[in-house]
C-alpha positions in Angstrom: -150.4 -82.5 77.2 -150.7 -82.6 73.3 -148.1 -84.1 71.2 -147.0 -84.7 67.6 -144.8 -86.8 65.8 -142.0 -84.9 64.4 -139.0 -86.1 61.9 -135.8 -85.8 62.3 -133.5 -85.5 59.6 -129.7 -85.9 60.0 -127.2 -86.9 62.2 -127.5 -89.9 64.0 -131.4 -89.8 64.2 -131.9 -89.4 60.9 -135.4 -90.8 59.4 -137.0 -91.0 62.8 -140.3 -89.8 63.9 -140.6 -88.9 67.7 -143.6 -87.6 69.1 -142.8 -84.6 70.8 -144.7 -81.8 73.5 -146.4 -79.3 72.0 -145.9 -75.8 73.9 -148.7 -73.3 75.0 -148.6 -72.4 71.1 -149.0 -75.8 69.6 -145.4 -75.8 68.5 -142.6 -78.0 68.9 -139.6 -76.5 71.0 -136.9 -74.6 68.8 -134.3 -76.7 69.8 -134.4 -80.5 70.9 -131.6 -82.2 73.0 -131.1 -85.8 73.2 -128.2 -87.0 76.0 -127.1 -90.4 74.6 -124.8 -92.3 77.2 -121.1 -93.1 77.1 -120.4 -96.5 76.9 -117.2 -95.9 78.9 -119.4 -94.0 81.7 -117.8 -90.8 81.0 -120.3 -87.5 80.3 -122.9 -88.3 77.8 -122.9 -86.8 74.5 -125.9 -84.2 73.3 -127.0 -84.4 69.9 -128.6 -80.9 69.4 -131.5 -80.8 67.1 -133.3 -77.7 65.5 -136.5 -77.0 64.5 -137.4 -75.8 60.9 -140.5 -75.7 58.8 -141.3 -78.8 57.1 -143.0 -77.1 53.9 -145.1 -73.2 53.6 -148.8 -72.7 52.0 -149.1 -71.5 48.9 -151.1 -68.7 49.5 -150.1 -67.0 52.8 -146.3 -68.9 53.2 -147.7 -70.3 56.4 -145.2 -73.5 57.9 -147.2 -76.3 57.1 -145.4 -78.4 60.2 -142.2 -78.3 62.0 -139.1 -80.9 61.2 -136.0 -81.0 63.5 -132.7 -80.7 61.3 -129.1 -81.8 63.2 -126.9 -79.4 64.4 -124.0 -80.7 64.7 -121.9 -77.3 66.4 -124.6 -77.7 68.8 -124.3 -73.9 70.1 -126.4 -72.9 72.2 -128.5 -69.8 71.4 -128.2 -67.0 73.5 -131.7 -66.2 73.4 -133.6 -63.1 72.1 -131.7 -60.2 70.8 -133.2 -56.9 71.5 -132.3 -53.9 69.2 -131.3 -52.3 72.8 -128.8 -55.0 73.9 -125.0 -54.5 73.5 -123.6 -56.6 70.7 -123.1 -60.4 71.2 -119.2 -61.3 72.6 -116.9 -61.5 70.0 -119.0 -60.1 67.6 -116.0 -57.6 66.5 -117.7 -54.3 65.7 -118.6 -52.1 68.7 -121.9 -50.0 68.5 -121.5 -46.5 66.7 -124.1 -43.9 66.9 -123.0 -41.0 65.0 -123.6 -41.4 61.3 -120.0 -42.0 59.1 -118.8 -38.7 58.4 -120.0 -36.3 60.9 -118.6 -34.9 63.7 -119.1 -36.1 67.2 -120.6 -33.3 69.5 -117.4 -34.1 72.2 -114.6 -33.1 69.3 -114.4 -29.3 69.6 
């Protein structure tokens, strides 16, 4: 397996390199989770790391590397969103498909 050191800025790792597992693309993983015990043996605490780009080229705004910046909500993401799929949970707006001011075919 190929790995690379990555920064971390923020948070409670903040100014550390780590080297991390590269996936099948030669990236990082998006998001980076680090369990730190409880010194009282209760559940341990997940700092929730995310990656961004460390700099882009000049010419073709290519990411240069990958940095993880803290999250500190540490939500998790609820993965891809397809044009197709119903609107997140308490998103608020519910999915209209007749343009604003027409008529709907069902109003006689």
């Amino acid at each position: 397996m190929k790995s690379e050191d990555t920064p971390f800025e923020g948070g409670p790792m903040d100014g550390r390199v780590l080297p991390v597992l590269l996936g099948t693309t030669g990236t990082p993983p998006k998001t980076y989770r680090i369990p730190v015990p409880d010194a009282a043996g209760g559940p341990p605490t997940v700092l929730v790391y995310r990656r961004v780009p460390r700099g882009h080229s000049r010419r073709l705004g290519l990411p240069r590397g990958w940095k993880y910046a803290y999250d500190p909500e540490g939500a998790r993401s609820a993965g891809p969103r397809w044009p197709w799929s119903r609107p997140a949970a308490g998103s608020g707006t519910a999915p209209d498909a007749t343009p604003g001011g027409k008529p709907e075919d069902t109003d006689g």
